[in-house]
N, C-alpha and C positions, 0 to 999 in steps of 0.2 A: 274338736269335738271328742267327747270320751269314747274310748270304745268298748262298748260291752255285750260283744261277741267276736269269735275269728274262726272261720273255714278256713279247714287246711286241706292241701293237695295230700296225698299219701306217699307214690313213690318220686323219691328225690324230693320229699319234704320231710316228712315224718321219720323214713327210710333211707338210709340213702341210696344212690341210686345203681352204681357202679358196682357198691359191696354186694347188695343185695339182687341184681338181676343177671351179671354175668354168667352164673351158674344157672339158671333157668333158662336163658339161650340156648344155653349146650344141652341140655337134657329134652327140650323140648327139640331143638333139631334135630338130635338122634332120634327121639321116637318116628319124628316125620319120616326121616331117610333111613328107619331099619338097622341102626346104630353104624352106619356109613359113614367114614368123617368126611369122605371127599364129598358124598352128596349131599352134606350137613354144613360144611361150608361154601358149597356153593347157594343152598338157601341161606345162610346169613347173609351173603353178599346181596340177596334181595331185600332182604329188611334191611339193612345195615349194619349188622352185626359181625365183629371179626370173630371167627370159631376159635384159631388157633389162641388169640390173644385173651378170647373172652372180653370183649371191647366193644362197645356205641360207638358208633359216630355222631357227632353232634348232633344229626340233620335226621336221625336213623326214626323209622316210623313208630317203632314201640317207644321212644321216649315220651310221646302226647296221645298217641292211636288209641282208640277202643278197640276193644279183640276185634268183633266185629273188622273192625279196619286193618289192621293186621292180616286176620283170615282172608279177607278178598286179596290182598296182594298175594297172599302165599298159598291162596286154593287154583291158580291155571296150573301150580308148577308142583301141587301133590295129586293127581289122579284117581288113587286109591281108596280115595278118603273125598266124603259128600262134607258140604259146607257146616253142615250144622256138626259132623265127628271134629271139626280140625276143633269149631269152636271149643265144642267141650273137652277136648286136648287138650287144648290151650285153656283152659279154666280151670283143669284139675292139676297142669302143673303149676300155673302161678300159684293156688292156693295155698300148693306144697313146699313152697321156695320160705326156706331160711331169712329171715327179716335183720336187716341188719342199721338198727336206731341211729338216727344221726346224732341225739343226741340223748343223752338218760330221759328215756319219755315221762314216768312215774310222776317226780318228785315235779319236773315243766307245768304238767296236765294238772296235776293239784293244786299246785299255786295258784294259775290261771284260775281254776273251778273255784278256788279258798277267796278270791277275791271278785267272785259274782261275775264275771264273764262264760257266757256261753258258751261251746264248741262243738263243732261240725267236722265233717270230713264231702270234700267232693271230689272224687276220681274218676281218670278215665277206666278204671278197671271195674272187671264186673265187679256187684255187691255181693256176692260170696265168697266171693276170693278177699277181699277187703273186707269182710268180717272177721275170715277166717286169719289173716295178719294180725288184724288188732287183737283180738283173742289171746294169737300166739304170745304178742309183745306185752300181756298182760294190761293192757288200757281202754279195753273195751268199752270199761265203765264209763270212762270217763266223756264220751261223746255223749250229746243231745241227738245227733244225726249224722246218718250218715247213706252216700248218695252213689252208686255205684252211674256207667252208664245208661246200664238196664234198667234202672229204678222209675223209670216214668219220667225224668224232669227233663232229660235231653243231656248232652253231654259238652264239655268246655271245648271249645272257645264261647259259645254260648250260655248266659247267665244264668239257666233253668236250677240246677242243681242249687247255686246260690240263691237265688230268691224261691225256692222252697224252704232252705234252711233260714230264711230270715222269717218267712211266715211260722213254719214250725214253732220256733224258737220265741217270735214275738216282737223282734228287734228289728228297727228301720234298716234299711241297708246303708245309711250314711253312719251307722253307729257299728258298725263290722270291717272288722280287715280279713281279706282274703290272703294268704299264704302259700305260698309255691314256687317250683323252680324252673318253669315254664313259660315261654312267651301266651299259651293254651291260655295258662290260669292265671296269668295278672291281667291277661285280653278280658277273658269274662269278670275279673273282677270288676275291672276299668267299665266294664257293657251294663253290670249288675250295680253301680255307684256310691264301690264301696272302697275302702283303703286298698293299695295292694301292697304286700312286703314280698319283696324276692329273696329268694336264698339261692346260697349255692354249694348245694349238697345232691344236685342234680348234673345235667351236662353242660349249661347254660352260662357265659361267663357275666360277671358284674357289666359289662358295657350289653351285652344282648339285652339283658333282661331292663336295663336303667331306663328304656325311652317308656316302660307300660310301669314302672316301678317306683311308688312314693317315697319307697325307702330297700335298698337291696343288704342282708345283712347273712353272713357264713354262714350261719344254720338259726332253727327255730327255737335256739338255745339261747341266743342275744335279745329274744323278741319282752321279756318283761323289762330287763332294760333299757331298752328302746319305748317301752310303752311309760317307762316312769321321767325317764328323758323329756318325754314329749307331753306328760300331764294327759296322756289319755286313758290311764286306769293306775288305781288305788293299788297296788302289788305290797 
C-alpha cells in the first residue's frame, strides 16, 4: 500500500540522540544541584545518565519519558524546587539545547514534501521545546503537524498523537509510516495501524527495536530509498 504520509519521532529520529542531549544532561543537572558535580552526578544516576561521561544508558528514563515523567522521578530528590519549577527547568533547558541532525534534514523534508507525502512530528517532549528545535534546524516549514506531549492527544506508547495527525492531515492510518528509534514509537505505531520504520540514530539496537519494526534502517536518511524499494511512493 502507498504511503502518503510519515510521523516522525523527534529525538533520536530527526536528531540524534547522544550528539544532541548529552550536553543537556549536564546543564540541566547543574542547575538542579547548584552547579555541584558530585550532587549532579548523583541525580544522573537516578535518570540514568552518566555525568562524567555524558552518556544514556539504554534503559535511562529521558530516552522515551515526558518531562512530566522525568520530573516526578527527580522531584523527591530536589526539595527546593515545587513540581511545576523543575518542569519548566526542564522545558527551558531542552528548548535551548543545540540540535544535532541525523541527517541533512532540508534537502530529506523536500523531497518527501516534492513528492505529495504528508509530515508530522510526535514526541514525547513538550511542544515548545519541539517547536523551538525545528525552528532552530531550519525545517519548520516543512511539517503539517506537530504533537508535543502536552498538546491534547496523549503521549507514545499510546496512538493519540498519531491518529490526530492522520485526521489533521486527512490520511488513513494504513497509508502512514511512523518513524522512530524507540520501542515507545514503533509500539504506538503498531496500536495506531500504521507502518513502523526503526532507526538507529537513538540508543535502541536493530534487534530491540526488529520485534515492533517493519523495517529497521541507520537513520531517516535511507527512508526514500527504502520507500522506492518497496513501491510505496513516487520519490
Amino acid at each position: 500500500m502507498p504511503i502518503d504520509a510519515i510521523v516522525f519521532d523527534k529525538d533520536g529520529t530527526l536528531f540524534d540522540f547522544a550528539n544532541t542531549w548529552g550536553a543537556f544532561g549536564c546543564s540541566m543537572l547543574l542547575r538542579l544541584s547548584n552547579q555541584d558535580e558530585t550532587r549532579a552526578t548523583e541525580l544522573g544516576q537516578i535518570i540514568g545518565f552518566d555525568f562524567q561521561q555524558q552518556r544514556y544508558a539504554e534503559d535511562s528514563i529521558v530516552i522515551a519519558a515526558t518531562v512530566d515523567e522525568i520530573a516526578e522521578v527527580l522531584a523527591p530528590h530536589v526539595e527546593d524546587m515545587s513540581f511545576g519549577e523543575l518542569v519548566e527547568l526542564m522545558n527551558a533547558e531542552a528548548a535551548a539545547v543545540p540540535q544535532a541532525p541525523a541527517t541533512p534534514l532540508a534537502p530529506l523534508l523536500e523531497r518527501l514534501q516534492n513528492s505529495g507525502i504528508k509530515l508530522g512530528i510526535a514526541t514525547n517532549d513538550s511542544e515548545h521545546p519541539a517547536l523551538e528545535h525545528l525552528v532552530s534546524a531550519g525545517v519548520r516549514q516543512h511539517f503539517d503537524f506537530v504533537a508535543g506531549y502536552d498538546s491534547g492527544h496523549g503521549f507514545k506508547p499510546g496512538p493519540g498523537q498519531l491518529l490526530a495527525f492522520a485526521a489533521h492531515v486527512g490520511v488513513e492510518p494504513a497509508r502512514i509510516a511512523m518513524v522512530g528509534d524507540s520501542l515507545h514509537d514503533l509500539q504506538a505505531g503498531r496500536a495506531a495501524g500504521m507502518t513502523t520504520i526503526g532507526v538507529l540514530t537513538g540508543l535502541a539496537t536493530a534487534e530491540a527495536l526488529a520485534p515492533m519494526a517493519d523495517v529497521v534502517l541507520p537513520d531517516i536518511g535511507h527512508i526514500p530509498g527504502w520507500l522506492l524499494e518497496n513501491q510505496h511512493a513516487k520519490l
